[in-house]
DOVO-279208 format. One line per field, with one value per residue: residue number from 1; x, y, z negated of N, C-alpha, C, O in turn. Coordinates in Angstrom, 2 decimals, always signed. Layout:
BEGIN
i <- [NUM / ...]
n_c1 <- [X / ...]
n_c2 <- [Y / ...]
n_c3 <- [Z / ...]
ca_c1 <- [X / ...]
ca_c2 <- [Y / ...]
ca_c3 <- [Z / ...]
c_c1 <- [X / ...]
c_c2 <- [Y / ...]
c_c3 <- [Z / ...]
o_c1 <- [X / ...]
o_c2 <- [Y / ...]
o_c3 <- [Z / ...]
//
This chain:
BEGIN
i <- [1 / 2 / 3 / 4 / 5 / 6 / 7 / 8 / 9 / 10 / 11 / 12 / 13 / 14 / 15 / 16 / 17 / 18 / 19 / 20 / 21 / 22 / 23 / 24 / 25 / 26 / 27 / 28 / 29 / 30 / 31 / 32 / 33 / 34 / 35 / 36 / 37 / 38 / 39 / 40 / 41 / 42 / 43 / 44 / 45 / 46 / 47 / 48 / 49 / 50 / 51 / 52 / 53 / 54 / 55 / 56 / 57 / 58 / 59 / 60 / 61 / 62 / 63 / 64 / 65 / 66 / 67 / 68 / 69 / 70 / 71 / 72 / 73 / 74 / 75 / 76 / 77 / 78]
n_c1 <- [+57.88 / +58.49 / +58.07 / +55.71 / +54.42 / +54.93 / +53.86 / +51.44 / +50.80 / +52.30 / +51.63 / +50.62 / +53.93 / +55.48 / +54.61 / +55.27 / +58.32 / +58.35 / +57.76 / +60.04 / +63.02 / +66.06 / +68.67 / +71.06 / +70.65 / +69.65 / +70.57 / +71.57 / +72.05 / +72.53 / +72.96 / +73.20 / +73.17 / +72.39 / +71.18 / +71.11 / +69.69 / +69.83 / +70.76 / +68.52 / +67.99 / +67.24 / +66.82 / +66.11 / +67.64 / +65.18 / +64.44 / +63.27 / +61.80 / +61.90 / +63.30 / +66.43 / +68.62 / +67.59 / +66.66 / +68.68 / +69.99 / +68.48 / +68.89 / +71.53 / +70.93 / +69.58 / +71.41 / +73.12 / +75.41 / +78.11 / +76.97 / +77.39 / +77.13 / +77.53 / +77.11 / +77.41 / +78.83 / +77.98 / +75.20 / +74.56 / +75.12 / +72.66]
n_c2 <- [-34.04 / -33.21 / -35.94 / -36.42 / -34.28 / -34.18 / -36.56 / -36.21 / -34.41 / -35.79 / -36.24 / -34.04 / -32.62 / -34.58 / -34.65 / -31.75 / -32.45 / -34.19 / -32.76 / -30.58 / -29.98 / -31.57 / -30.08 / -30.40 / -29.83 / -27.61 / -24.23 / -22.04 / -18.52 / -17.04 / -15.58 / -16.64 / -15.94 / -17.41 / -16.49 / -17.70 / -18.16 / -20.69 / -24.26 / -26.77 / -28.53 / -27.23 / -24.65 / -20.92 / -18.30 / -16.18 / -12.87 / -9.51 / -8.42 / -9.86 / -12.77 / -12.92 / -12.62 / -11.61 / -8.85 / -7.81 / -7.79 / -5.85 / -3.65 / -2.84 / -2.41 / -0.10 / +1.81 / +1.91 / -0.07 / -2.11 / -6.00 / -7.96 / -10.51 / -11.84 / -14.94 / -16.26 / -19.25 / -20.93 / -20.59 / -21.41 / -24.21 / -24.81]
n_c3 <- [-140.47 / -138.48 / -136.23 / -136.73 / -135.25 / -133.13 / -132.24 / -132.56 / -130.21 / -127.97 / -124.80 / -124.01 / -124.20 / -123.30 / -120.47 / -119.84 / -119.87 / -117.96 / -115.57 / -115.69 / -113.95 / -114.54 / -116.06 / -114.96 / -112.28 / -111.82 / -111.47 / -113.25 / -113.77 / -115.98 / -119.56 / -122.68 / -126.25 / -129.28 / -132.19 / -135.19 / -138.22 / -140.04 / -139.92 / -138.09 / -139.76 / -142.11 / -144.41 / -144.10 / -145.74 / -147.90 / -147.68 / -149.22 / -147.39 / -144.81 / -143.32 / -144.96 / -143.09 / -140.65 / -142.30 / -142.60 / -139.87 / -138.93 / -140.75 / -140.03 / -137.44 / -137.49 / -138.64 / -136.97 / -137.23 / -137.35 / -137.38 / -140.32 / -142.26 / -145.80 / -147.29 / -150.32 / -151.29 / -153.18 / -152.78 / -150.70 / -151.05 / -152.48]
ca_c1 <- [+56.95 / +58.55 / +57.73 / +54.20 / +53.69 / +55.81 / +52.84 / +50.03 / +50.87 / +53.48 / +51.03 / +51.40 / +55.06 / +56.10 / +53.85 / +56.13 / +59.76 / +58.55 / +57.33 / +61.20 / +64.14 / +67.25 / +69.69 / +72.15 / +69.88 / +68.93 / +71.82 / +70.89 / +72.77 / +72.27 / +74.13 / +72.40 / +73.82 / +71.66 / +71.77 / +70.05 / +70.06 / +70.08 / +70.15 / +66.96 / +67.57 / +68.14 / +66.01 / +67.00 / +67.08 / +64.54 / +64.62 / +62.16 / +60.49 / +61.93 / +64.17 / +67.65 / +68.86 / +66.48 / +66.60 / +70.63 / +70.39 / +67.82 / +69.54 / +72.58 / +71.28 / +69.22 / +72.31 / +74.46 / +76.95 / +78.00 / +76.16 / +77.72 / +76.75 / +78.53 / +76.25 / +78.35 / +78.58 / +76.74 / +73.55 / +75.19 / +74.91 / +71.81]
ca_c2 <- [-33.12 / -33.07 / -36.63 / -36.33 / -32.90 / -34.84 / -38.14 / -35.52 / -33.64 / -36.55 / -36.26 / -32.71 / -32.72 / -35.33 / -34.02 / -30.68 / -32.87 / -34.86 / -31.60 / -29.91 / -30.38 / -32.00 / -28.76 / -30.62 / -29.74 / -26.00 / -22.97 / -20.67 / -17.27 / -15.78 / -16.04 / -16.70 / -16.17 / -17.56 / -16.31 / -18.60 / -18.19 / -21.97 / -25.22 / -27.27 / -29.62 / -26.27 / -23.23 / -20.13 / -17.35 / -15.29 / -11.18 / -9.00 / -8.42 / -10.54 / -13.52 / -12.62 / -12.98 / -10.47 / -8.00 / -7.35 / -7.22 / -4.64 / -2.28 / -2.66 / -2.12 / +1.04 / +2.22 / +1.82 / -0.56 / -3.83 / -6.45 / -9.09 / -10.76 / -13.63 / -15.80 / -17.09 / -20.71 / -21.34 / -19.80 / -22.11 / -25.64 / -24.49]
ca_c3 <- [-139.89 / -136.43 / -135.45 / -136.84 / -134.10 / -131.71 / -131.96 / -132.25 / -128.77 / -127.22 / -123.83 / -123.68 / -124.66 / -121.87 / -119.41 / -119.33 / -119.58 / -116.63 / -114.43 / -115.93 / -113.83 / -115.07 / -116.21 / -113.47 / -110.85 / -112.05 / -111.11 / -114.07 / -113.65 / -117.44 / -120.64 / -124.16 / -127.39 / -130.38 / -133.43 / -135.69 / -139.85 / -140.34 / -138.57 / -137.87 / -140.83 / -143.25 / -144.34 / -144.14 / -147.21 / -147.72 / -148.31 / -149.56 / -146.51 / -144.02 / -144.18 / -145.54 / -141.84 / -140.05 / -143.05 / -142.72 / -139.11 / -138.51 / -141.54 / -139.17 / -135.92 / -137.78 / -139.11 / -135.56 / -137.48 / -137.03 / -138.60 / -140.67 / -143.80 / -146.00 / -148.15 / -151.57 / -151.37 / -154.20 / -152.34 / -149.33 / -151.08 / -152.96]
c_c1 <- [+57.10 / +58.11 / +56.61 / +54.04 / +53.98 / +54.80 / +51.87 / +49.92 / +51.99 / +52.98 / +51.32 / +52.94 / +55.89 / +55.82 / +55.47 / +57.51 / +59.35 / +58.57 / +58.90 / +62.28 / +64.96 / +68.07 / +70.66 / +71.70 / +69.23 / +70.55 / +71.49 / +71.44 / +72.48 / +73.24 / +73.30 / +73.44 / +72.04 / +72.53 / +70.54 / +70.74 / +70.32 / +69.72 / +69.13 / +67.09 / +67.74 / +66.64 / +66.84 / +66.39 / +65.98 / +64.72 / +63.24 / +61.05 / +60.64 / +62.95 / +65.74 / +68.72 / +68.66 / +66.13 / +67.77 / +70.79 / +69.38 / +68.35 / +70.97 / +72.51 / +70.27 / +70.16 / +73.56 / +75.77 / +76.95 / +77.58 / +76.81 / +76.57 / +77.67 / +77.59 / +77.34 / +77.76 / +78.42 / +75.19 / +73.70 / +73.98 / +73.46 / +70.70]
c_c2 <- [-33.07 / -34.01 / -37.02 / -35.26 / -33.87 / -35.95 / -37.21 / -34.85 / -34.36 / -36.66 / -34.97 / -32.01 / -33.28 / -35.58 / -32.88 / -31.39 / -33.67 / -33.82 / -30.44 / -30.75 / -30.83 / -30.72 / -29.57 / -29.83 / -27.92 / -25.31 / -22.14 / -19.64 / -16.61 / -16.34 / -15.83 / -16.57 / -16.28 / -17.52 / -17.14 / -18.20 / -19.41 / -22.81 / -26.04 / -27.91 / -28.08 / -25.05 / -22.23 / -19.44 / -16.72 / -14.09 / -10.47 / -8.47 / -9.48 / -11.89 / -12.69 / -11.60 / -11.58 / -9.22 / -6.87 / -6.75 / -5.94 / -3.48 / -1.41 / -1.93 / -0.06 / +2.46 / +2.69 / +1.06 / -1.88 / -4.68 / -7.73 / -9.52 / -12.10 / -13.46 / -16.81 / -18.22 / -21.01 / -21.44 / -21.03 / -23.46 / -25.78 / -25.49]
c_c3 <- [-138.36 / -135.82 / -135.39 / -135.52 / -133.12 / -131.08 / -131.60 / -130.53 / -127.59 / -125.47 / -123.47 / -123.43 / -123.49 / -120.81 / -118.86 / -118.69 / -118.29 / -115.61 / -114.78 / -114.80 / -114.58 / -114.95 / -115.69 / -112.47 / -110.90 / -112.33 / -112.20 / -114.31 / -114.78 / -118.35 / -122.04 / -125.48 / -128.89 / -131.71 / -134.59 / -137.67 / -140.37 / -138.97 / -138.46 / -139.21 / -142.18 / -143.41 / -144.85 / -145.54 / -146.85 / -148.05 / -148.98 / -148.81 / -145.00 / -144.03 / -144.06 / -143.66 / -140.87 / -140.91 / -142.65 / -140.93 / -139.03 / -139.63 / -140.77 / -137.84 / -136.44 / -137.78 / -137.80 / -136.51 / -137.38 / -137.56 / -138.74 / -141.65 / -144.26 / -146.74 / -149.07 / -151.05 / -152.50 / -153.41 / -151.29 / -149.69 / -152.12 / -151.92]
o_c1 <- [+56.31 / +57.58 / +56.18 / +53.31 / +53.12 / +54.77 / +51.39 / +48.89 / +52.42 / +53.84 / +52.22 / +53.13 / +56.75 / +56.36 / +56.32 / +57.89 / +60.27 / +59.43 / +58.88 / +62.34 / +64.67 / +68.19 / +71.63 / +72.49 / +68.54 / +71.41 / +70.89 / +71.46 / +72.11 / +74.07 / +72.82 / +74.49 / +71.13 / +73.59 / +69.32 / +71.89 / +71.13 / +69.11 / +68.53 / +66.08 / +68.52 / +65.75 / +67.81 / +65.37 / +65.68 / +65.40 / +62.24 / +59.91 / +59.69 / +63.50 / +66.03 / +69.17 / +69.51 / +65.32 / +67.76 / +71.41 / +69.99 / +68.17 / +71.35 / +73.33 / +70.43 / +69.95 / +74.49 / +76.91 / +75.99 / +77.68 / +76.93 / +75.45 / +78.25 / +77.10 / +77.93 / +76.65 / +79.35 / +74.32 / +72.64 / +72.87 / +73.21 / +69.48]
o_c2 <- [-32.96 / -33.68 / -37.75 / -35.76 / -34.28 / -36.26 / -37.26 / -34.92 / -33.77 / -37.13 / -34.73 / -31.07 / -32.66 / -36.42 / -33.09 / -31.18 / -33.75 / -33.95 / -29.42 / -31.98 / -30.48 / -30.24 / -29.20 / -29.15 / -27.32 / -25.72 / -21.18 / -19.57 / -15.44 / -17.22 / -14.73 / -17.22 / -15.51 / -17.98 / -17.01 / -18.06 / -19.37 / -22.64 / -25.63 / -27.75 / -28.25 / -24.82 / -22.31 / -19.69 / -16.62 / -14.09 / -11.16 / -8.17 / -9.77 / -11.95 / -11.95 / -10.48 / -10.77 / -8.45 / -5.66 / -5.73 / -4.88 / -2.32 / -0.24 / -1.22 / +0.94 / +3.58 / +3.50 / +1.52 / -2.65 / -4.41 / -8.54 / -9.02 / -12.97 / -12.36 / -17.81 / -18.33 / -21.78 / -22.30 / -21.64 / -23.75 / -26.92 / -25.45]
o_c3 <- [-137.42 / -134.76 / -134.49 / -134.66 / -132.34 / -129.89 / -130.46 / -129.86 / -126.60 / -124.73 / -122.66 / -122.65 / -122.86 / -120.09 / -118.00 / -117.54 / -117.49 / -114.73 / -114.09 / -114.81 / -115.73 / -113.82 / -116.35 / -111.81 / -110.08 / -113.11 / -111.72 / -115.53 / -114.62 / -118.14 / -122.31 / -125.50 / -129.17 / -132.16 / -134.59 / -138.09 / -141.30 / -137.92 / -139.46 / -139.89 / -143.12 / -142.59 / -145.61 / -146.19 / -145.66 / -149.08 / -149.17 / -149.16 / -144.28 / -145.14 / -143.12 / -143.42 / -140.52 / -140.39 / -142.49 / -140.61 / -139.14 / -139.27 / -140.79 / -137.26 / -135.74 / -137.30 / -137.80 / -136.50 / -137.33 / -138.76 / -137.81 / -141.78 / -143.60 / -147.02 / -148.66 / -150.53 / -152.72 / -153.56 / -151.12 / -149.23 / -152.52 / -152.10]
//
């Protein structure tokens, strides 16, 4: 699916990376933390209204408590 979008819009796409600096050449003064539910090759769970992920944290941050979760490895290699 990605290298089909990637052919359909590859003009648009390598338009921007040419008009982007090289992240050598860019100072960027911030700090990111990503929180991601899976990695690109993976899908994440789903919940009953949002995925699994985005369910747990917003009960947490509702709640004022810290937000974990563990996922059995069963559900993992699923």
């Amino acid at each position: 699916m990605q290298a089909k979008i990637y052919k359909e819009r590859a003009a648009l796409y390598d338009d921007i990376r040419r008009r982007t600096p090289r992240r050598e050449k860019v100072n960027v003064e911030c700090s990111v933390i990503l929180i991601s539910a899976c990695q690109d090759n993976q899908m994440a769970m789903d919940g009953p209204k949002n995925g699994l992920i985005v369910g747990h944290r917003e009960r947490a941050f509702e709640h004022q408590r810290p937000f974990s979760i563990v996922v059995p490895r069963a559900a993992v290699a699923a």
